[in-house]
Each structure stands twice: as structure tokens, then as C-alpha cells.
C-alpha atoms as one frame of an Amber mdcrd trajectory, in Angstrom:
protein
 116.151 -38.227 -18.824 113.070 -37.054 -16.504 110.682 -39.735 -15.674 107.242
 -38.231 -16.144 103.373 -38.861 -15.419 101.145 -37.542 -18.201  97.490 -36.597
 -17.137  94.124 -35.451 -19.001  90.944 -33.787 -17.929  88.150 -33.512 -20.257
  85.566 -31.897 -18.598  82.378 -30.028 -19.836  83.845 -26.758 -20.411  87.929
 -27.313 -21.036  90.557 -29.703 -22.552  93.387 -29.584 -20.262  96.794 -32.104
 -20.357  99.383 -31.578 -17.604 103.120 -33.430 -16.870 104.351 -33.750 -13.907
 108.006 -35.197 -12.803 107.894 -38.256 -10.055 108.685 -36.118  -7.163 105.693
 -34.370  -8.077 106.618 -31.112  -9.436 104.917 -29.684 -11.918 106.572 -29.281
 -15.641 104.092 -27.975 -18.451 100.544 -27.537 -18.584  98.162 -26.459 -21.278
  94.345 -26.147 -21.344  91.921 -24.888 -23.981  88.453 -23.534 -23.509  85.138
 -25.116 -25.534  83.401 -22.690 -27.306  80.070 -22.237 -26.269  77.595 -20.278
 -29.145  76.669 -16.799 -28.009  73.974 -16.198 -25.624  74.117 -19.923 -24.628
  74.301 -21.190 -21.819  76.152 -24.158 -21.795  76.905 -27.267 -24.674  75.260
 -30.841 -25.269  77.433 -33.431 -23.880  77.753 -34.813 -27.883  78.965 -31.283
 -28.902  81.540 -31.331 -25.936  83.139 -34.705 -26.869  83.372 -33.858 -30.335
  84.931 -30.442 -29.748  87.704 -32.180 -26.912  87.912 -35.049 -29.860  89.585
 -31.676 -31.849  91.730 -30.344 -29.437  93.016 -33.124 -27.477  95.964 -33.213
 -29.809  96.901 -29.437 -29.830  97.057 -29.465 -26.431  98.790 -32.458 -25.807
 101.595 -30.808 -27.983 101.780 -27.509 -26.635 102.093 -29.517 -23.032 104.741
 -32.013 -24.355 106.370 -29.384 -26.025 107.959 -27.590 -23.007 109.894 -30.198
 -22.302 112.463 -31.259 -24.480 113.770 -34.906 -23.503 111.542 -37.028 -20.997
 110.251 -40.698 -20.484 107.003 -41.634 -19.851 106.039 -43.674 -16.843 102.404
 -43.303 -16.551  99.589 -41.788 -17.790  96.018 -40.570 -15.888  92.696 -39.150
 -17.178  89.503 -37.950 -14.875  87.021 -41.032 -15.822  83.788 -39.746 -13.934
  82.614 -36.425 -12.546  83.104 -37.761  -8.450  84.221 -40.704  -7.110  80.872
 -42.755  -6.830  79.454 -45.345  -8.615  76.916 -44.020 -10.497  78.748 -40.849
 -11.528  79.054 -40.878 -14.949  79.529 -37.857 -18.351  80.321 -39.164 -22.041
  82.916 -35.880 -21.746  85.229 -37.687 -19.868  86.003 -40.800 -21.973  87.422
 -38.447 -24.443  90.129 -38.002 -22.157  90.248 -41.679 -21.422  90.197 -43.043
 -24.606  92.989 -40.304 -25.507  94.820 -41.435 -22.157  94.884 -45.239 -22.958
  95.842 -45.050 -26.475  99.313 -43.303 -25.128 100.041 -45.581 -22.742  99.269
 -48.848 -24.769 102.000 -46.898 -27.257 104.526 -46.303 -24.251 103.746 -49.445
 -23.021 103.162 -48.371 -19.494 100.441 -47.874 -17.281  96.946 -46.101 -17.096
  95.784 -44.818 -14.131  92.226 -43.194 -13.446  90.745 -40.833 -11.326  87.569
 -38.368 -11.059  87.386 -34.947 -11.710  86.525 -33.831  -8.267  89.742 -35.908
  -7.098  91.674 -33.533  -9.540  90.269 -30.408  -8.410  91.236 -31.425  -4.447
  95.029 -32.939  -5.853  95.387 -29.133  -7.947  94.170 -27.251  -4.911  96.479
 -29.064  -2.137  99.196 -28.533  -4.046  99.939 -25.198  -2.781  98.510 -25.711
   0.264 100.086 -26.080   3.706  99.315 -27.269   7.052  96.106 -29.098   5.762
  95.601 -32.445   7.871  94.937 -35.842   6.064  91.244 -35.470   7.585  89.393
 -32.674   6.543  86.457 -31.505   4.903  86.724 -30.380   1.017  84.142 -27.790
  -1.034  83.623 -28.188  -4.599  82.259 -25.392  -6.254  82.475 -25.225  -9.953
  79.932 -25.121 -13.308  79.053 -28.653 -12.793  78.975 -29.486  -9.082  78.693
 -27.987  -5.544  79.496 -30.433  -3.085  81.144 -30.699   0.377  82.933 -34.198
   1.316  84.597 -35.133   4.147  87.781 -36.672   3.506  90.026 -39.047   5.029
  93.472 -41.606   3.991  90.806 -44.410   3.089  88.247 -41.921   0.700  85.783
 -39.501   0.442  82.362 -39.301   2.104  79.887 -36.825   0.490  78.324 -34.696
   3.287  76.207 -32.267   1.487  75.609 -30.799  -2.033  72.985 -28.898  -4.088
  69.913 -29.966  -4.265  68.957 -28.516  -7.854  71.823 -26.390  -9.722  75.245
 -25.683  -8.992  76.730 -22.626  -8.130  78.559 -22.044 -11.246  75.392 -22.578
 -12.992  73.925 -19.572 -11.459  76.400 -17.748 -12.059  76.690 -18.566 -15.999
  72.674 -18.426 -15.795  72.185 -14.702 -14.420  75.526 -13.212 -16.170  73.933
 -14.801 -19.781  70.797 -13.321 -18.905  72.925  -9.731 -18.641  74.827 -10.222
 -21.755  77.827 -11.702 -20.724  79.662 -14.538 -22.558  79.531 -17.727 -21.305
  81.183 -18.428 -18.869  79.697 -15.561 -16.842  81.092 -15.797 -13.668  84.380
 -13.253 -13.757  82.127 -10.794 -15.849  79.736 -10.914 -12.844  82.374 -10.966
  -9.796  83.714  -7.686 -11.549  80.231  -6.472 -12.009  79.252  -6.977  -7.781
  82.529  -5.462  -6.785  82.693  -3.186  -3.563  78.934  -2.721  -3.614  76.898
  -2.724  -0.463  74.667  -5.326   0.185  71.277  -6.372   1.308  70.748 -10.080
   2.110  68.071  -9.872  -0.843  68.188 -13.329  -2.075  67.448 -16.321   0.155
  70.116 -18.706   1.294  68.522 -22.184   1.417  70.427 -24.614   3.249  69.446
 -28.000   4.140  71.175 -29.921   6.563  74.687 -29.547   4.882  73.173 -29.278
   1.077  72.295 -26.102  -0.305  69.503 -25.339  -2.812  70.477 -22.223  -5.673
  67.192 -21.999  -7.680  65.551 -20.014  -5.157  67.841 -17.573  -5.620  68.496
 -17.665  -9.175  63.984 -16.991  -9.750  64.791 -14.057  -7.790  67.248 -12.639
  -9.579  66.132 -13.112 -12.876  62.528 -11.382 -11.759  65.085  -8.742 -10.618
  66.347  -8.626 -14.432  63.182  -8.675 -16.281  61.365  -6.198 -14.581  64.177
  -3.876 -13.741  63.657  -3.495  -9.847  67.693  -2.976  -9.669  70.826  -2.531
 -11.686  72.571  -5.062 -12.796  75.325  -4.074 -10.748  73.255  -4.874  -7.768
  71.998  -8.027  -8.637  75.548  -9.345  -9.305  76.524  -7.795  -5.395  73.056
  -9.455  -4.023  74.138 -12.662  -6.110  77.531 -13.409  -4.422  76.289 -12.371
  -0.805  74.026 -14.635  -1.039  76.246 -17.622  -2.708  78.635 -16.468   0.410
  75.910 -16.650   2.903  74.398 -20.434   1.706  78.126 -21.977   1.510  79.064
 -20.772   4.317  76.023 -22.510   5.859  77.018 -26.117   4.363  80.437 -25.798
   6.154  79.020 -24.538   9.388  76.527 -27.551   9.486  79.200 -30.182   7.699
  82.046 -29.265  10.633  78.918 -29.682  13.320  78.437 -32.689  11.759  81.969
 -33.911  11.746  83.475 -32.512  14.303  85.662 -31.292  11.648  86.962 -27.978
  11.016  89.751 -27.545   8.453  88.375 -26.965   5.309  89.785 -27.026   1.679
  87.785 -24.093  -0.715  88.307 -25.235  -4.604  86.461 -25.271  -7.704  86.269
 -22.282 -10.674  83.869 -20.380  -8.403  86.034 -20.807  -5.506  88.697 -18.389
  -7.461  86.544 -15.895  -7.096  88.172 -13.004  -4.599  84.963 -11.656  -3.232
  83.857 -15.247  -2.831  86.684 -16.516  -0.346  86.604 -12.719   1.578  83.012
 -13.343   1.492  82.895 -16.665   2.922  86.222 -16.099   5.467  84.480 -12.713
   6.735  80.924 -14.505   7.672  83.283 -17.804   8.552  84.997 -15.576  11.062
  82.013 -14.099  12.666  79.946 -17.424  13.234  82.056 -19.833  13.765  85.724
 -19.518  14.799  87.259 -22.776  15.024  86.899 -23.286  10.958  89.825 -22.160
   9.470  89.764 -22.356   5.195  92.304 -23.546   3.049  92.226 -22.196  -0.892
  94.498 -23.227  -3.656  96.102 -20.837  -6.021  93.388 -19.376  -8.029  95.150
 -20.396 -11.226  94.639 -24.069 -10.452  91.033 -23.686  -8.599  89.331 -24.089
 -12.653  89.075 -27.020 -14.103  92.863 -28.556 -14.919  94.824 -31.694 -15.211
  97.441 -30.930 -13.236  95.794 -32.637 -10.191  94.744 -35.822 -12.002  98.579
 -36.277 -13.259  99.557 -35.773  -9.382  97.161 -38.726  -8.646  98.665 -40.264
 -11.506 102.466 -39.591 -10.037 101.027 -41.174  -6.658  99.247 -44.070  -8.294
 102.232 -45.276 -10.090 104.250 -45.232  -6.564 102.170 -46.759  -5.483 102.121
 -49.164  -8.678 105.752 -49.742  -8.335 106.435 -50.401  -4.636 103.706 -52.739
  -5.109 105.324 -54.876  -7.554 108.643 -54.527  -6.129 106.747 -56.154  -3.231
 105.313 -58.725  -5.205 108.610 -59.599  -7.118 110.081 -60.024  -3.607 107.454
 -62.585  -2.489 107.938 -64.223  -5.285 112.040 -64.657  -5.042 111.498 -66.181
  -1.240 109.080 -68.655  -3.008 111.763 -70.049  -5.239
């Protein structure tokens, strides 16, 4: 019978279980989008919980479903946003509660993690050649952040100063009369047009700053100066021309120069060509790392990875601790 780890992400947009065996292969995975009203741009953190509150258990079955005979020896759920302190959504103790009801049934144990820890695990998973020390971009609906990372944690470097990057995506592509979320509509939109450098790219230090960019382009909208074709081209240069600038300043920083790309904007192929081609021409020594695109959303198959570590970890601790204890006697 396969020993598994279960894991859960509840995150402001998508429900999302995943199982994983202990070597750490993936088995089944299923995810289901919130539905955000029409012209909206986004739900209230009440109507998010209540709507994961509804689908938790559909997907939960369509993940356990896949596989027919398995044990569980763990479960993990994404408990905050990022790994700080003060980082805190109600959307995530959906998952939680969901998480740690299952394993007080199964009787075993439950492990937690953050969302941004899940979108690094998913990302890496497909990734080779990526040392232990590195620097990591997040760029997604909720956050756009670069960390550096290391074996003992994460250290936040730079991040956005007012909106995310997903956010102005979902933001302009509403504004054209796309469905939330915008972003694909968009990408498809800005394909293989030229470009002008239109839009600023305000960069900080290492943090980046989108609303700038995001007045211009709706001014662009309203009063018709260009197609909407053209502000989604002059939209992604200039997301490609500010993120590049956090990971120039973040490796000067460092002294680090590997880089891990992941996030739902980060599956974006115009992005990563975007950001590789300016990479390339200004700074050589960074070379980019991107997960599969399928896994660069919002998932749980990274938090159930953490999971199959944690309990490892779990385990060869208490084997160490029931040794101690038999010398003692």
C-alpha cells in the first residue's frame, strides 16, 4: 500500500489538494477556480472562504480518487501568504481547518507551510541544477516579491511597493472586458507587437512600484490614445523591464545570481522571453530558472512536497529520540 502525504492550498483565487508518494513523486492533483462576478475584479476574503468551504470536498475526492489503495502519513495546508510573522489571510484557514480535521481522523500528523513556500516547492520540482542558495521571484495575483534563499530560510530582498503584478494585470484586462482573471486574455492580446517603453518601470532598490504604470494605462483606455492591443504589448514590456530591474539590483546585492522565476504571472511566455532577453543583454552572469508553467499558478502540489519533507524529517527525528531514550534505560 503507498504511503502518502496529502496537501491543501486555499488561496484567494483557487482550491487546490495534491498527493504525493514519500519519495516525492507526484500522484493526483485537482484544483478548482473561485468564481469571481463579472466585471469584478477580485472577491472579499469572507466570500473566498465560504466558496473554498464548498469545494474543499469535491476536490479532495476527485484528488483521492486517482488512486485506488493508499495510507496516509501526513497531511500539509499553506497557513499564511509568506513565511513571516505578521503574514496573515482568513482564506487560508479554510485549508487548515480542512487539513487538521483529516489528520486528527488518520491519526497522523499536520504539517504547515506558506503559500509562497508552495509556489518555490511546485516550481523546483522540475527544475535542475538550481543551488541550495539562490534568489526566488514571486509573481502572482497576490504578491510580487524577490527573496533570497538559503538551507536555514528565506530573506525578503525586495517586493512591490503598492500592487502586485497580477493585480495589474487582472486590473487593465477587466477594464478591456476580459474575465477575471485577465492575465492570459491580455498576454494573447500583446503578442508579437512592437514596443515602445511607454509605461514607466519604477524600481526601488530591489522593490518595484506597478501603480505608475497601471494610471497610465488606464488613461490610455479611457481616452483611446491606443488599441487595446497596444496597451497589453506596452503592459508586459514594461512588467519585463521593472522585474528585471529587482533581480539586477537583488543579485548586486547578494552577490547572487541563480534565480528561480514562479508565480501565475511567471507562466506567462512573453514574460520569461521578456525578462531572459533584457536579462541577457544587461547582465550576463544571471542565469533564470522557471518551473513548468502548469505548476507556476497557484497549487498544492508544492505544499504536500513540504509536507513529504516535513514528515522525514518528523520521523528520523523520533527515531532519534526513541534511540536516546533506549541508551537511557
Amino acid at each position: 500500500m503507498t504511503q502518502v502525504i496529502l496537501g491543501f492550498d486555499t488561496s484567494c483565487y483557487q482550491t487546490s489538494c495534491a498527493m504525493v508518494s514519500l519519495d516525492g513523486a507526484l500522484l493526483a492533483e485537482s484544483r478548482k477556480m473561485l468564481v469571481v462576478p463579472d466585471h469584478e475584479r477580485g472577491l472579499r476574503q469572507s466570500e473566498a472562504v465560504f466558496q473554498h468551504i464548498k469545494q474543499l470536498p469535491d476536490v479532495l475526492k476527485e484528488c483521492i480518487g486517482h488512486i485506488k489503495r493508499f495510507e496516509m502519513s501526513a497531511v500539509c495546508a499553506s497557513s499564511q501568504p509568506v513565511p513571516q510573522p505578521d503574514s496573515y489571510m482568513p482564506v487560508f484557514h479554510a485549508g487548515v481547518s480542512f487539513a487538521q480535521a483529516i489528520a486528527a481522523t488518520h491519526q497522523v500528523p499536520c504539517f504547515l507551510t506558506s503559500h509562497q513556500e508552495g509556489h518555490f516547492a511546485a516550481a523546483g520540482m522540475a527544475v535542475e541544477g538550481l543551488p541550495d542558495n539562490h534568489l526566488a521571484v514571486h509573481l502572482s495575483g497576490g504578491t510580487t516579491e524577490i527573496v533570497r534563499v538559503r538551507f536555514d530560510g528565506y530573506t525578503s530582498i525586495g517586493k512591490t511597493l503598492d500592487i502586485s503584478v497580477g493585480q495589474l494585470l487582472d486590473r487593465v484586462g477587466v477594464k478591456m472586458g476580459y474575465p477575471f482573471p485577465a492575465g492570459a486574455s491580455v498576454e494573447k492580446l500583446a503578442l508579437g507587437l512592437p514596443v515602445t517603453g511607454r509605461y514607466p518601470a519604477i524600481v526601488k532598490g530591489a522593490s518595484v512600484s506597478f501603480s505608475g504604470i497601471e494610471t497610465a494605462a488606464m488613461r490610455d483606455l479611457d481616452d483611446e490614445r491606443l488599441s487595446r492591443a497596444s496597451v497589453a504589448g506596452e503592459l508586459f514590456d514594461a512588467i519585463a523591464r521593472s522585474v528585471s530591474k529587482m533581480i539586477i539590483q537583488a543579485a548586486e546585492q547578494t552577490q547572487v545570481y541563480d534565480v528561480l522565476v514562479t508565480g501565475g504571472v511567471a507562466s506567462s511566455k512573453l514574460l520569461r522571453a521578456a525578462l531572459d532577453e533584457r536579462l541577457a543583454k544587461r547582465a550576463n552572469r544571471i542565469k533564470t530558472y522557471y518551473g513548468l508553467p502548469e505548476y507556476a499558478g497557484d497549487n498544492a502540489v508544492g505544499v504536500a512536497l513540504i509536507g513529504c519533507n516535513k514528515y522525514i524529517l518528523h520521523k528520523e527525528n523520533d527515531h532519534g529520540n526513541c534511540i536516546k531514550r533506549e541508551r537511557t534505560v
